[in-house]
LOTOR-943391 format. One record per residue: residue number from 1; residue in one letter; x, y, z of N, C-alpha, C in turn. Coordinates in steps of 0.001 Angstrom, whole numbers. Example, Ala and Ser with C-alpha at 12.3 -4.5 7.8 and 13.67 -1.06 7.14 Angstrom:
BEGIN
<pt><seq>1</seq><type>A</type><n_c1>13190</n_c1><n_c2>-5690</n_c2><n_c3>7800</n_c3><ca_c1>12300</ca_c1><ca_c2>-4500</ca_c2><ca_c3>7800</ca_c3><c_c1>13200</c_c1><c_c2>-3300</c_c2><c_c3>7800</c_c3></pt>
<pt><seq>2</seq><type>S</type><n_c1>12850</n_c1><n_c2>-2250</n_c2><n_c3>7080</n_c3><ca_c1>13670</ca_c1><ca_c2>-1060</ca_c2><ca_c3>7140</ca_c3><c_c1>12900</c_c1><c_c2>30</c_c2><c_c3>7870</c_c3></pt>
//
This chain:
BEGIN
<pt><seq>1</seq><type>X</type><n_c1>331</n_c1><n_c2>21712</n_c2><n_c3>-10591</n_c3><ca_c1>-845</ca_c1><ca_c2>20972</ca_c2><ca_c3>-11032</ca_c3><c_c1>-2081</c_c1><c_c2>21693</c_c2><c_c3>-10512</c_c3></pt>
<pt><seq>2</seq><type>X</type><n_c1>-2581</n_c1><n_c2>22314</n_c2><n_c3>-11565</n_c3><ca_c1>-4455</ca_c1><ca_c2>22502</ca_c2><ca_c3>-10856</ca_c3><c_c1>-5151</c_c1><c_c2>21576</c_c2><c_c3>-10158</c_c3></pt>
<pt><seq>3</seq><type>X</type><n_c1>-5700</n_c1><n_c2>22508</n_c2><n_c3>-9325</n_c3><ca_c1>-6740</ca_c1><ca_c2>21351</ca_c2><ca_c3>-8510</ca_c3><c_c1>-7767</c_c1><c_c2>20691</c_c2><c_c3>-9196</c_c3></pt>
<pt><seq>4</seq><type>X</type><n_c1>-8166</n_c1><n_c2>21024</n_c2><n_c3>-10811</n_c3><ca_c1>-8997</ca_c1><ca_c2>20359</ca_c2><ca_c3>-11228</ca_c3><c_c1>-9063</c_c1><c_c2>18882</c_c2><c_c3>-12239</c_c3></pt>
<pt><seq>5</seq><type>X</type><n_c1>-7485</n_c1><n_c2>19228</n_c2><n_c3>-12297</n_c3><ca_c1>-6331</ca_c1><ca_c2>17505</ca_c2><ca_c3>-12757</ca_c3><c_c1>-6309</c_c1><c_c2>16547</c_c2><c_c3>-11295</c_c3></pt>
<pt><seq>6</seq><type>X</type><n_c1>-6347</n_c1><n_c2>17320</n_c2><n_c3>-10001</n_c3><ca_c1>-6303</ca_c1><ca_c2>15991</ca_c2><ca_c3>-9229</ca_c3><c_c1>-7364</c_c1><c_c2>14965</c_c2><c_c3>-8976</c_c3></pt>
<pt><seq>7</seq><type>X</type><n_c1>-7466</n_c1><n_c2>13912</n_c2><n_c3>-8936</n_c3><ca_c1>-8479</ca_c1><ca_c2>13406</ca_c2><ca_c3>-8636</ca_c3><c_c1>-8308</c_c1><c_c2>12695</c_c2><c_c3>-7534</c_c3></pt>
<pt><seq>8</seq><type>X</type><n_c1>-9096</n_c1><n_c2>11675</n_c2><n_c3>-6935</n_c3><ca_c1>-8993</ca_c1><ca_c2>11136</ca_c2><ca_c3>-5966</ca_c3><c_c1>-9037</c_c1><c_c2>8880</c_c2><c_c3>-7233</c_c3></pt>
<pt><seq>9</seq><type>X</type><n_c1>-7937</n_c1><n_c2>8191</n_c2><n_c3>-6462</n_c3><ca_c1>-7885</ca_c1><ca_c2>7156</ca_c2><ca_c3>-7325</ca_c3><c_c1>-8196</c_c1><c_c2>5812</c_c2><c_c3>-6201</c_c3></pt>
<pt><seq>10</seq><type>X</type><n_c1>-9020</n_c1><n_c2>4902</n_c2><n_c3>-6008</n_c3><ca_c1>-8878</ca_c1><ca_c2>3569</ca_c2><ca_c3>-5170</ca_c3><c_c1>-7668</c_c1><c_c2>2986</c_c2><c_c3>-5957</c_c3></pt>
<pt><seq>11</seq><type>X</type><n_c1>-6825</n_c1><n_c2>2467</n_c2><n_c3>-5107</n_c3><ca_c1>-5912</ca_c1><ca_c2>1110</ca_c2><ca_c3>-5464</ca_c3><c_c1>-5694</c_c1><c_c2>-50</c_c2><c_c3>-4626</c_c3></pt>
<pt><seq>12</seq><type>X</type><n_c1>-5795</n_c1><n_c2>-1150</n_c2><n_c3>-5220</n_c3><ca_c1>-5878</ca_c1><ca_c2>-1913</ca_c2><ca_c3>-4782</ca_c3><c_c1>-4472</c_c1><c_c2>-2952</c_c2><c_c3>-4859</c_c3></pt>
<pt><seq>13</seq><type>X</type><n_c1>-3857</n_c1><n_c2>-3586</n_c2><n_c3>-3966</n_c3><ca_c1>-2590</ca_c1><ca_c2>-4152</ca_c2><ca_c3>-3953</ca_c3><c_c1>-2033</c_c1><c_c2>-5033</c_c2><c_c3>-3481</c_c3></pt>
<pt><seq>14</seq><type>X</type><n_c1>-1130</n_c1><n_c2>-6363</n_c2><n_c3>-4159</n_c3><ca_c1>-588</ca_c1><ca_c2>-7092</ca_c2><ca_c3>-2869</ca_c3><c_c1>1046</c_c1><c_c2>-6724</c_c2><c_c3>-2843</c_c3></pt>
<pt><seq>15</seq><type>X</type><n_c1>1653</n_c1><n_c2>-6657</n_c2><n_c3>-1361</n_c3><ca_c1>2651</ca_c1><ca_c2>-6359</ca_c2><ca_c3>-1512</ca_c3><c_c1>3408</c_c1><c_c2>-7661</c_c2><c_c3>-770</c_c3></pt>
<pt><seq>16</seq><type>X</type><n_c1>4532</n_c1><n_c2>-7809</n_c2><n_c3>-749</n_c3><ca_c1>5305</ca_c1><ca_c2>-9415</ca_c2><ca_c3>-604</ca_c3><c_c1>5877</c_c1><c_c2>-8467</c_c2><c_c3>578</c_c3></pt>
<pt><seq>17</seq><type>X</type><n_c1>6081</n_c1><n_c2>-8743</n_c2><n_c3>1738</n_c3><ca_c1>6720</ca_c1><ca_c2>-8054</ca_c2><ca_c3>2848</ca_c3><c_c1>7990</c_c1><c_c2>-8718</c_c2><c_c3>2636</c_c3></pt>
<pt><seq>18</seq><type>X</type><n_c1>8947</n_c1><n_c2>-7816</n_c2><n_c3>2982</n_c3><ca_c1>10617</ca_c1><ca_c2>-7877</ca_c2><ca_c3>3426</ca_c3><c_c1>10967</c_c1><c_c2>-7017</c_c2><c_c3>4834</c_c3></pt>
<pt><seq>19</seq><type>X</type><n_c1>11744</n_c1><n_c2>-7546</n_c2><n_c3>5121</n_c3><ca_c1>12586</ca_c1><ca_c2>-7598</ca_c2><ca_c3>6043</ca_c3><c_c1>12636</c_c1><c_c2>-6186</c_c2><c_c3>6127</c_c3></pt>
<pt><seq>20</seq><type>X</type><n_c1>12572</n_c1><n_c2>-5653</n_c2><n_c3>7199</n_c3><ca_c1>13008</ca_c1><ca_c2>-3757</ca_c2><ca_c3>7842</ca_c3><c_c1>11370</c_c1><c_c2>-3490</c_c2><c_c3>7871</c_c3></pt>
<pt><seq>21</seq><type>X</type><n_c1>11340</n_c1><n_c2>-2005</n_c2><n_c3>8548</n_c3><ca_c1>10017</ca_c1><ca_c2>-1399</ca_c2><ca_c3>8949</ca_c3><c_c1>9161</c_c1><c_c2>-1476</c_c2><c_c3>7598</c_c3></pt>
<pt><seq>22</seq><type>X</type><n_c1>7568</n_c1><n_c2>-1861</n_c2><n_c3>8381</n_c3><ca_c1>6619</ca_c1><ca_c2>-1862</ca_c2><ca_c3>7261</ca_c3><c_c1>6404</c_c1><c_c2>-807</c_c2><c_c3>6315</c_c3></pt>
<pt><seq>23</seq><type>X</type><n_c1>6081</n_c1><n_c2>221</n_c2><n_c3>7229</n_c3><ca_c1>5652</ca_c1><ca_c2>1751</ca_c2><ca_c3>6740</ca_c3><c_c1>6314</c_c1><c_c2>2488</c_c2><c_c3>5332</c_c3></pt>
<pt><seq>24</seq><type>X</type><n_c1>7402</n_c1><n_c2>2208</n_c2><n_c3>5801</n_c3><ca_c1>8293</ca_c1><ca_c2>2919</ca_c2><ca_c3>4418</ca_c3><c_c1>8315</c_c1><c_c2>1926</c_c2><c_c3>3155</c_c3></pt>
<pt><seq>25</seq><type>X</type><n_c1>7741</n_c1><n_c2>99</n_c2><n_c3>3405</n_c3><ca_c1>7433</ca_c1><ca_c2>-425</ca_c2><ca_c3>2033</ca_c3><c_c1>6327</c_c1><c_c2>-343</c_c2><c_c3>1376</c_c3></pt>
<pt><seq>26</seq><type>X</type><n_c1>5060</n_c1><n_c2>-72</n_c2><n_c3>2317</n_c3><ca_c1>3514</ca_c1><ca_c2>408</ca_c2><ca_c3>1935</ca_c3><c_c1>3765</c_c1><c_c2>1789</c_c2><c_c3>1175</c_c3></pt>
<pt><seq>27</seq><type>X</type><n_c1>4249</n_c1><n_c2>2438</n_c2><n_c3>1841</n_c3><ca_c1>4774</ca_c1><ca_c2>3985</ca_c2><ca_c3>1403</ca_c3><c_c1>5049</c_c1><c_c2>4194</c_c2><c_c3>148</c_c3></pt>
<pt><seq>28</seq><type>X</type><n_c1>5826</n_c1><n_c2>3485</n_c2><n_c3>-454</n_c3><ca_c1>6920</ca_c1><ca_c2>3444</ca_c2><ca_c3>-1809</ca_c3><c_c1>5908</c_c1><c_c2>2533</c_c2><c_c3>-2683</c_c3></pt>
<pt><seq>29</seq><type>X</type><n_c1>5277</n_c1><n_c2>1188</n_c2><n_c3>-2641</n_c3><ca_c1>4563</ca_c1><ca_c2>950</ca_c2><ca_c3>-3582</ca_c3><c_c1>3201</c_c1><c_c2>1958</c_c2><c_c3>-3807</c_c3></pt>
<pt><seq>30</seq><type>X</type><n_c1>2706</n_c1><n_c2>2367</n_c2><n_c3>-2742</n_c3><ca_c1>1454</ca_c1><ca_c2>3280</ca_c2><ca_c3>-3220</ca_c3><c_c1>2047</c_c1><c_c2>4390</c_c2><c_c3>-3979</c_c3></pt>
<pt><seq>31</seq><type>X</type><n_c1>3308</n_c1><n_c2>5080</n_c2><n_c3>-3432</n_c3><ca_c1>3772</ca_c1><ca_c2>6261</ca_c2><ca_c3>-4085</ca_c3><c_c1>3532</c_c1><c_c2>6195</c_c2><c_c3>-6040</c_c3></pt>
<pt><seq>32</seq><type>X</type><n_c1>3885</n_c1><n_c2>5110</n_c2><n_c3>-6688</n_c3><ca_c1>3587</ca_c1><ca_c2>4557</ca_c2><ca_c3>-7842</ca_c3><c_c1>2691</c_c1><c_c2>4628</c_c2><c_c3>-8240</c_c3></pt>
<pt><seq>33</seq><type>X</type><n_c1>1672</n_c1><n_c2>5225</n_c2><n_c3>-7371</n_c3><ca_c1>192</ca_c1><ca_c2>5206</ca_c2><ca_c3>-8033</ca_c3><c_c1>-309</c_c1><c_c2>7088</c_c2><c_c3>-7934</c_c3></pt>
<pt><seq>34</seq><type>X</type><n_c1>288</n_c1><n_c2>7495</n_c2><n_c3>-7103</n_c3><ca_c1>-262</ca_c1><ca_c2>8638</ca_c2><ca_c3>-6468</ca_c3><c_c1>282</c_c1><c_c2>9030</c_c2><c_c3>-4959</c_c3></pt>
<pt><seq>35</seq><type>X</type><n_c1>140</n_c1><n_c2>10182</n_c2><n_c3>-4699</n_c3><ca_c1>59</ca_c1><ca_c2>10794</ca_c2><ca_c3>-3167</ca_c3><c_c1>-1162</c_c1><c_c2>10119</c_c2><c_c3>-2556</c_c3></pt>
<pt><seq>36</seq><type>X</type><n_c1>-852</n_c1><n_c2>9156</n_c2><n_c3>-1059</n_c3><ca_c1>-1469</ca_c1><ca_c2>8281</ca_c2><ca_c3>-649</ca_c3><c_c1>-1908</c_c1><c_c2>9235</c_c2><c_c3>677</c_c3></pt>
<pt><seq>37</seq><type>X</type><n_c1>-3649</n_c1><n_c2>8787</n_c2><n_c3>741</n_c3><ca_c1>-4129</ca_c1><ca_c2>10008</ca_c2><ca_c3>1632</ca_c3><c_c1>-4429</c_c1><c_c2>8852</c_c2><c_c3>2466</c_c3></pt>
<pt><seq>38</seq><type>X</type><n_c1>-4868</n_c1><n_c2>8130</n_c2><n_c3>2386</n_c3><ca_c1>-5294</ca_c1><ca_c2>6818</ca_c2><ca_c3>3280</ca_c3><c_c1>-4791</c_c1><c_c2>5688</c_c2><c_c3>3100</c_c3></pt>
<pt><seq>39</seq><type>X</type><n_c1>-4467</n_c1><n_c2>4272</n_c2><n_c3>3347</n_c3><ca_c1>-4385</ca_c1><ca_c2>3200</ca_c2><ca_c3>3261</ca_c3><c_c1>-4267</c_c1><c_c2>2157</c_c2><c_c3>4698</c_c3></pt>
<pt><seq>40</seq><type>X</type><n_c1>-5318</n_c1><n_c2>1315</n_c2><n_c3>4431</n_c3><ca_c1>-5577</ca_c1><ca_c2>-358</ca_c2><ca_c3>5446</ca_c3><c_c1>-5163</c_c1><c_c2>-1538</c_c2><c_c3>4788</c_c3></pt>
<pt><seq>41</seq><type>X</type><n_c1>-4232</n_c1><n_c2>-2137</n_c2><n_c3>5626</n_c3><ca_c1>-3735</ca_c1><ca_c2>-3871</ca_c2><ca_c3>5611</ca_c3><c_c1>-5239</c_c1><c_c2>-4126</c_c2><c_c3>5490</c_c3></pt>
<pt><seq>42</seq><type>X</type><n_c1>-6115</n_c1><n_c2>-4788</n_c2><n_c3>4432</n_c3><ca_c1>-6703</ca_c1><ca_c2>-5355</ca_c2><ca_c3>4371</ca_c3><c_c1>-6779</c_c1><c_c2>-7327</c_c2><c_c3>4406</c_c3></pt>
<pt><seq>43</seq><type>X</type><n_c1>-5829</n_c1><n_c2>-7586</n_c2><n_c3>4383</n_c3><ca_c1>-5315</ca_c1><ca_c2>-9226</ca_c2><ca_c3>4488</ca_c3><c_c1>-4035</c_c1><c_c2>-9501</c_c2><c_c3>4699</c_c3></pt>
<pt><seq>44</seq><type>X</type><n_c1>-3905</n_c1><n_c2>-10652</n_c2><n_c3>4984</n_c3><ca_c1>-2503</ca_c1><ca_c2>-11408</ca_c2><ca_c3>5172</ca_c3><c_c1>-2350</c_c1><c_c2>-12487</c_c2><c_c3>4435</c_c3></pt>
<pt><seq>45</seq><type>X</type><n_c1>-1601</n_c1><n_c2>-13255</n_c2><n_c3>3437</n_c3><ca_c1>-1389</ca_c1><ca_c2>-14127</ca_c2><ca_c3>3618</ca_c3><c_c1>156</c_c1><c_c2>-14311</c_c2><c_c3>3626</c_c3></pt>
<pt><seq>46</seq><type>X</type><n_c1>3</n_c1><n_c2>-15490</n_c2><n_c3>4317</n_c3><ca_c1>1422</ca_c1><ca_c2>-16134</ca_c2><ca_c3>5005</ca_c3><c_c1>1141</c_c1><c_c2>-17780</c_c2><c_c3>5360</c_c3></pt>
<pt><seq>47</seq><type>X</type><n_c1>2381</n_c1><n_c2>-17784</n_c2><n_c3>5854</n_c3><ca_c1>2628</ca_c1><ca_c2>-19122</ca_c2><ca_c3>6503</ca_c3><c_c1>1996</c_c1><c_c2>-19473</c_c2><c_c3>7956</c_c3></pt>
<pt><seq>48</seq><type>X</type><n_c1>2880</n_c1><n_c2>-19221</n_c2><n_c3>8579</n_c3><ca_c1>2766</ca_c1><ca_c2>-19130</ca_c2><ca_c3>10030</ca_c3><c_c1>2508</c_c1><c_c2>-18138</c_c2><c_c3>10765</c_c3></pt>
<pt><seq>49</seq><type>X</type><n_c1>3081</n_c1><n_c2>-16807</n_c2><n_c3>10961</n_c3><ca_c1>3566</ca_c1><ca_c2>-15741</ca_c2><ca_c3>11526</ca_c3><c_c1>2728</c_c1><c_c2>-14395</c_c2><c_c3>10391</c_c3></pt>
<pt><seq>50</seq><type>X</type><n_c1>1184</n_c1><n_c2>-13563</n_c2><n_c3>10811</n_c3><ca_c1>1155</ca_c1><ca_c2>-12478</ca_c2><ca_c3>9955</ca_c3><c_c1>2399</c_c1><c_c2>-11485</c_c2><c_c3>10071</c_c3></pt>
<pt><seq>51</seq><type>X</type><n_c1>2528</n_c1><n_c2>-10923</n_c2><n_c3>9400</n_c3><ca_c1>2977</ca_c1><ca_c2>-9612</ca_c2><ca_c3>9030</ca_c3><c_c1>4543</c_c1><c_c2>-9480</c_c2><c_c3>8983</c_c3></pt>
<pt><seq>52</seq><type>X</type><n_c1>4700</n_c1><n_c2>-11121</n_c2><n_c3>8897</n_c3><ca_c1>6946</ca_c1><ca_c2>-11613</ca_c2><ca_c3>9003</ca_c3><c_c1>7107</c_c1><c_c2>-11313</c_c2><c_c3>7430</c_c3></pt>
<pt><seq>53</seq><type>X</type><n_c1>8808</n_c1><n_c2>-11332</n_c2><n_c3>7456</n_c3><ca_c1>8973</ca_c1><ca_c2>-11204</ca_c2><ca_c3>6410</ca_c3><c_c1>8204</c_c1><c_c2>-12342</c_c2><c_c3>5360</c_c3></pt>
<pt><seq>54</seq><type>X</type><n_c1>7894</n_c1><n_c2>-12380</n_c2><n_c3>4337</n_c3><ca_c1>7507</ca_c1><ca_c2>-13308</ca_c2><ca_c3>2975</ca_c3><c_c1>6226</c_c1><c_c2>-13280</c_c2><c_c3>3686</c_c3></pt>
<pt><seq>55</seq><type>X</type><n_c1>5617</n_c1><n_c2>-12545</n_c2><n_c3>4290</n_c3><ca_c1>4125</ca_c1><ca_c2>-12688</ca_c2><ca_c3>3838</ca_c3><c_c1>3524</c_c1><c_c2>-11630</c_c2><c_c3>2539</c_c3></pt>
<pt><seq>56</seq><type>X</type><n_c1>2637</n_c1><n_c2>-11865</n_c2><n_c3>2183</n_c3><ca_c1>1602</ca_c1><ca_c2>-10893</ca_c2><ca_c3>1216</ca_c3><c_c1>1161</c_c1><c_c2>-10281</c_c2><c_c3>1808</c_c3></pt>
<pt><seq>57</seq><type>X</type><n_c1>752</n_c1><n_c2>-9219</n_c2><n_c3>1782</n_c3><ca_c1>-134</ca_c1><ca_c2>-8049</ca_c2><ca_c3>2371</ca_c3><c_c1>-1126</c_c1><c_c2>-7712</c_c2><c_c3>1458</c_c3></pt>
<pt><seq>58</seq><type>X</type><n_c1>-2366</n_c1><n_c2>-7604</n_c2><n_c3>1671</n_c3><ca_c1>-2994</ca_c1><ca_c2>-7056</ca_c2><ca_c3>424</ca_c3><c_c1>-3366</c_c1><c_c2>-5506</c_c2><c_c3>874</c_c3></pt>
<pt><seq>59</seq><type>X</type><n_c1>-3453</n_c1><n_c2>-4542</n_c2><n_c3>461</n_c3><ca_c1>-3398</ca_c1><ca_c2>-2986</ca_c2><ca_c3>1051</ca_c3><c_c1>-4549</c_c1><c_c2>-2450</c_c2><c_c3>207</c_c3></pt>
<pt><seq>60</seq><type>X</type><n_c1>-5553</n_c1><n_c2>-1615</n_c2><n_c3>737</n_c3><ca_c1>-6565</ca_c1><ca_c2>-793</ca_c2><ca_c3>-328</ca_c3><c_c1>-6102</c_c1><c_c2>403</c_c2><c_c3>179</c_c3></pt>
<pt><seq>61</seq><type>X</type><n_c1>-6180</n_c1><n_c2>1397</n_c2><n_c3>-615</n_c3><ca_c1>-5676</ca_c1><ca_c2>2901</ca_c2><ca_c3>-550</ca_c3><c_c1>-6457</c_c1><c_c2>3957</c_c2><c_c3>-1233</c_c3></pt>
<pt><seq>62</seq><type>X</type><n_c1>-6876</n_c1><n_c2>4679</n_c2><n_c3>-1019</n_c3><ca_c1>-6911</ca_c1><ca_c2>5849</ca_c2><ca_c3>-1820</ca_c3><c_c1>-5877</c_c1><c_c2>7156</c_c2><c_c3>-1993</c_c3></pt>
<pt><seq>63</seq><type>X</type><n_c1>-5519</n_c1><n_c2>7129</n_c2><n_c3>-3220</n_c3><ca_c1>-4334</ca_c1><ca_c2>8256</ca_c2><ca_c3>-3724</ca_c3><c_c1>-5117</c_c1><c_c2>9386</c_c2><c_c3>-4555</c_c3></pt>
<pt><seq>64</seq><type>X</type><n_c1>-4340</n_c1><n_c2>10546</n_c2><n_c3>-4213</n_c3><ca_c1>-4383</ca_c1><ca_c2>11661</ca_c2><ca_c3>-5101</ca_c3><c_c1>-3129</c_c1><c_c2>11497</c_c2><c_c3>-6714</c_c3></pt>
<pt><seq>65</seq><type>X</type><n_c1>-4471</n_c1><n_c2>11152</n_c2><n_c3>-7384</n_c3><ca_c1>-3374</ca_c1><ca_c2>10830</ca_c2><ca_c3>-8843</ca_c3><c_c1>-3403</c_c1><c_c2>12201</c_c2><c_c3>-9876</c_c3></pt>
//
């Protein structure tokens, strides 16, 4: 790919947390969009407990698409 096809893309996302390490589920939904150069947990929602399994995460990212 030329460097002049890459661009730089914001995405914006909620992801439903499951069970096992965070990193590698943030990882795999941004991958869907692009090579992820940055991304922040921008929110939680949940029940009781942030960041347990069945909460939402909402994530902003910027990818190389």
């Amino acid at each position: 790919m030329s460097r002049s096809a890459v661009r730089l893309q914001p995405v914006t996302l909620r992801l439903q947390r499951v069970p096992g390490p965070l990193m590698p589920q943030i990882e795999r939904a941004l991958e869907i969009h692009g090579d992820p150069l940055r991304w922040a947990i921008t929110g939680v929602e949940s029940g009781e407990e942030p960041l347990l399994p069945g909460s939402v995460l909402l994530i902003e990212a910027v990818v190389l698409a």
